[in-house]
LUMVEX-911567 format. One record per residue (C-alpha): x, y, z; residue in one letter; residue number from 1. Coordinates in Angstrom, 3 decimals. Example, Ala and Ser with C-alpha at 12.3 -4.5 7.8 and 13.67 -1.06 7.14 Angstrom:
BEGIN
x/y/z/residu/num
12.300/-4.500/7.800/A/1
13.670/-1.060/7.140/S/2
//
This chain:
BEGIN
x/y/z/residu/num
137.991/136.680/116.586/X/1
135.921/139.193/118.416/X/2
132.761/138.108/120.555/X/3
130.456/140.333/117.856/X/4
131.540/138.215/115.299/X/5
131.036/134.984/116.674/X/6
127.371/136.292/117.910/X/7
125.279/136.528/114.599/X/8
121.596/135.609/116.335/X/9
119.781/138.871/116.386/X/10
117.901/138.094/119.005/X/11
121.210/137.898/121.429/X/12
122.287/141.557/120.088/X/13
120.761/143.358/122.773/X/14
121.926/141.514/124.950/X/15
125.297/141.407/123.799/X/16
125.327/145.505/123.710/X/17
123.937/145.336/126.955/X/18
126.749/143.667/128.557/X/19
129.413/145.266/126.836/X/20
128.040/148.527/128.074/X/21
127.454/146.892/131.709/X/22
131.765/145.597/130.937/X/23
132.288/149.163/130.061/X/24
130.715/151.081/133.126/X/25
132.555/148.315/135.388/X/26
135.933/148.868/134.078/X/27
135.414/152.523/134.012/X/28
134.385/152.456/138.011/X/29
137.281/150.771/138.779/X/30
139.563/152.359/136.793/X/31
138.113/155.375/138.744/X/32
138.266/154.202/142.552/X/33
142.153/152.940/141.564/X/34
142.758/156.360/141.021/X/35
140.788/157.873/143.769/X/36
142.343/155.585/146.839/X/37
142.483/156.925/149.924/X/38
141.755/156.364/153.677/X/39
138.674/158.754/154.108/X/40
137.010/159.520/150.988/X/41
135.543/162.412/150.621/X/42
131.748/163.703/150.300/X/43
132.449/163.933/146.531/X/44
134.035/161.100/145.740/X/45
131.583/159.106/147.788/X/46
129.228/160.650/145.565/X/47
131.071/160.074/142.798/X/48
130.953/156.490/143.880/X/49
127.556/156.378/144.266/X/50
126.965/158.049/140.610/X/51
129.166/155.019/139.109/X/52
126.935/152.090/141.197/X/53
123.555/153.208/140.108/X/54
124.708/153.321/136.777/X/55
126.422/149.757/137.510/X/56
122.990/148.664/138.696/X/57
121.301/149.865/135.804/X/58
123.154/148.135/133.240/X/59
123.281/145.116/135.110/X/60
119.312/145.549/135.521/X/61
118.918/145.578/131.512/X/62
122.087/142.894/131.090/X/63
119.370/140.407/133.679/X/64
116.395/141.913/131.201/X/65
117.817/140.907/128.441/X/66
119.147/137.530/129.451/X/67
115.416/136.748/130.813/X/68
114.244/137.691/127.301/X/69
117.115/135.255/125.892/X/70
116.425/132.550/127.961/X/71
113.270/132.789/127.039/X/72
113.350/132.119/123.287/X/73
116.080/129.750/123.817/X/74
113.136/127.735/125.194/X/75
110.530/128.666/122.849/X/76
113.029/127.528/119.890/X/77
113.966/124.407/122.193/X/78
110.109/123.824/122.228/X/79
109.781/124.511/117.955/X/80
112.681/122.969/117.387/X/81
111.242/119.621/119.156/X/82
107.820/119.801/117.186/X/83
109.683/120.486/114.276/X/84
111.924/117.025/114.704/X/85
108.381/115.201/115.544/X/86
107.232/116.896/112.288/X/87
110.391/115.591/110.800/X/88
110.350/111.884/112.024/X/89
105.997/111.666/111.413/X/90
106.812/112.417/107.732/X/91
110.037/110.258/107.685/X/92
107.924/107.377/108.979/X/93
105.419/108.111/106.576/X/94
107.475/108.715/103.424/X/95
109.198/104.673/105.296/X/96
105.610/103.542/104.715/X/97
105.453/105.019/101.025/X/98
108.650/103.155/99.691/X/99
107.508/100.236/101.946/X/100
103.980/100.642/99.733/X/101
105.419/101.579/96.598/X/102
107.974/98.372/96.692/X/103
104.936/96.153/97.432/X/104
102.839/97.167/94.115/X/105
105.863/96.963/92.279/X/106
106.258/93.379/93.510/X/107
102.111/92.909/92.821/X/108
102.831/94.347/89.398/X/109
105.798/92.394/88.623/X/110
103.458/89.236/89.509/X/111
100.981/90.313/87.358/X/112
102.989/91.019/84.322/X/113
104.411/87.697/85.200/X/114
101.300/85.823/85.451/X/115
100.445/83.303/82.641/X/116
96.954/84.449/82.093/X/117
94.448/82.293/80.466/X/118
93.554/85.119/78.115/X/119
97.504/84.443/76.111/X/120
96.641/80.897/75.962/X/121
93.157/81.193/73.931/X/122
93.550/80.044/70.413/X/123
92.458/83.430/69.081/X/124
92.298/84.548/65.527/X/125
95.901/86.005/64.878/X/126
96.435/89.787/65.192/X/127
96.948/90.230/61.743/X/128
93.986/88.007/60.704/X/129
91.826/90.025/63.025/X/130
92.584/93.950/61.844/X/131
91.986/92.719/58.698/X/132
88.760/92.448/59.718/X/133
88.494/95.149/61.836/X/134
91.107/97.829/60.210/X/135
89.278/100.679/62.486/X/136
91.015/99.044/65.573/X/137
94.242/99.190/64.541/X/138
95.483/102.090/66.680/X/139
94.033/101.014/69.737/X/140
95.559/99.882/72.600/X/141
96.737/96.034/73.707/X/142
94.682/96.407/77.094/X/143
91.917/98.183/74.690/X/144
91.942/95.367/71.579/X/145
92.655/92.438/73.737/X/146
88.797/92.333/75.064/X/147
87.376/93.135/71.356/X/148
89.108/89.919/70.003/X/149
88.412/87.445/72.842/X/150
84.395/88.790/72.466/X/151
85.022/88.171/68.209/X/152
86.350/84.803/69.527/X/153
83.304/83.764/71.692/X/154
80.692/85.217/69.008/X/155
82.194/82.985/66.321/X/156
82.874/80.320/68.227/X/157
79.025/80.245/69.496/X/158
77.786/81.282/65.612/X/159
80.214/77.357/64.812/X/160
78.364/76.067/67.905/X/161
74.886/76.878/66.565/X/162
76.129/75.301/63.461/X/163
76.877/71.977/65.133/X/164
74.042/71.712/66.787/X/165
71.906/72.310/63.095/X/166
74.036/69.728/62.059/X/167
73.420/67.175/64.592/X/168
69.870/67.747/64.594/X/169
70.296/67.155/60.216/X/170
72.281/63.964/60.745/X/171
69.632/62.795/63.508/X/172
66.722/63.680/61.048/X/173
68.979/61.819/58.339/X/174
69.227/58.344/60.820/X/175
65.949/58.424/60.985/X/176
65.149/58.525/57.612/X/177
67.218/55.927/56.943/X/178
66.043/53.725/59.790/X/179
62.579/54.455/58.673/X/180
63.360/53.661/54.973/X/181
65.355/50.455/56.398/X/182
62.344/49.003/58.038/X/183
60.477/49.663/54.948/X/184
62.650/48.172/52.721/X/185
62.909/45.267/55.313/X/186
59.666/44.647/55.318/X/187
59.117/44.796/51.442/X/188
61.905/42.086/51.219/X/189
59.790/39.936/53.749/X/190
56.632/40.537/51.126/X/191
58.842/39.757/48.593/X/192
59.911/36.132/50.604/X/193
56.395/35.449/51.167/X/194
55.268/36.115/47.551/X/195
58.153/33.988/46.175/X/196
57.263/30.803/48.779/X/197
53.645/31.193/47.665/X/198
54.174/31.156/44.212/X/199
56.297/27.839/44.628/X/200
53.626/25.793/44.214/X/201
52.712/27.331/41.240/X/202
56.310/27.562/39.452/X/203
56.401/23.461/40.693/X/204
53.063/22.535/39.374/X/205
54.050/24.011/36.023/X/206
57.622/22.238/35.905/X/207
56.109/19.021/36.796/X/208
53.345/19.366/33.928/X/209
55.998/20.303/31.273/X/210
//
């Protein structure tokens, strides 16, 4: 495979030209001075010579040129290419630190779907029970509905409250009433004694006369 072909950067083209030229005006001097060989040269093949050397020179001049220029963005991409990998490993780290994240709410959320929450244990009204109440609820949500029942639950539960309490205050009125109306009846039965033993006398005076 030729050198051109395995070269595909554009930025090494130049270069690449450069030194194939520089290859070409090198072979071509000495291609030259094999033929012209000789023990004193003369003034126009030293010339000739010369002609073939400055040219050498030039090339080489732009072969240096554009290997400074190469070198030169070999380091520049050196230098982008090692920002780029810290770019690279910052957002590996922090897409580590996302799936380390992500896998600890899904843990939290697991626990929490888990958890027995007091709420499921309340001896609320049944579901169906309930929407038959309240039949404008019935498309709402579970997180949505669940609050509306347990407040139906604490309302009704304080209206039964209030309820007791009226009743306990009845049934104290009612003891007292009755204790009242037990000392009353108490004391009419000790009247009652009192009138009995003092008529006595009376009912034995009239026995013993008869």
């Amino acid at each position: 495979m030729a050198v051109a072909e395995l070269i595909t950067e554009p930025a090494l083209r130049p270069l690449l030209s450069a030194s194939q030229n520089a290859l070409g005006q090198i072979l071509e001097m000495l291609s030259w001075v094999d033929q012209n060989q000789g023990d004193e040269p003369s003034l126009e093949a030293q010339l000739m010579l010369s002609k073939y050397q400055k040219r050498m020179i030039a090339h080489l001049a732009q072969v240096r040129g554009h290997n400074r220029r190469a070198i030169s963005g070999v380091r520049v991409t050196k230098q982008e290419t090692a920002e780029a990998r810290q770019e690279v490993d910052r957002l590996l780290l922090q897409l580590q630190n996302l799936y380390y994240e992500q896998r600890h709410l899904m843990g939290e959320i697991g626990a929490c779907e888990g958890y027995d929450h007091a709420y499921t244990n309340l001896p609320l009204l049944p579901l169906e029970d309930y929407l038959e109440i309240f039949p404008d609820q019935v498309s709402l949500a579970e997180q949505d509905l669940m609050p509306l029942r347990i407040e139906h639950e604490r309302q009704e539960r304080e209206k039964l409250e209030q309820e007791r309490q009226e009743l306990l205050k009845s049934k104290e009125n009612l003891i007292k009433v009755n204790l009242k109306k037990k000392d009353e009846l108490k004391k009419m039965d000790e009247q009652l004694e009192k009138m009995i033993d003092g008529l006595k006398p009376v009912s034995d005076a009239l026995t013993k006369d008869i």
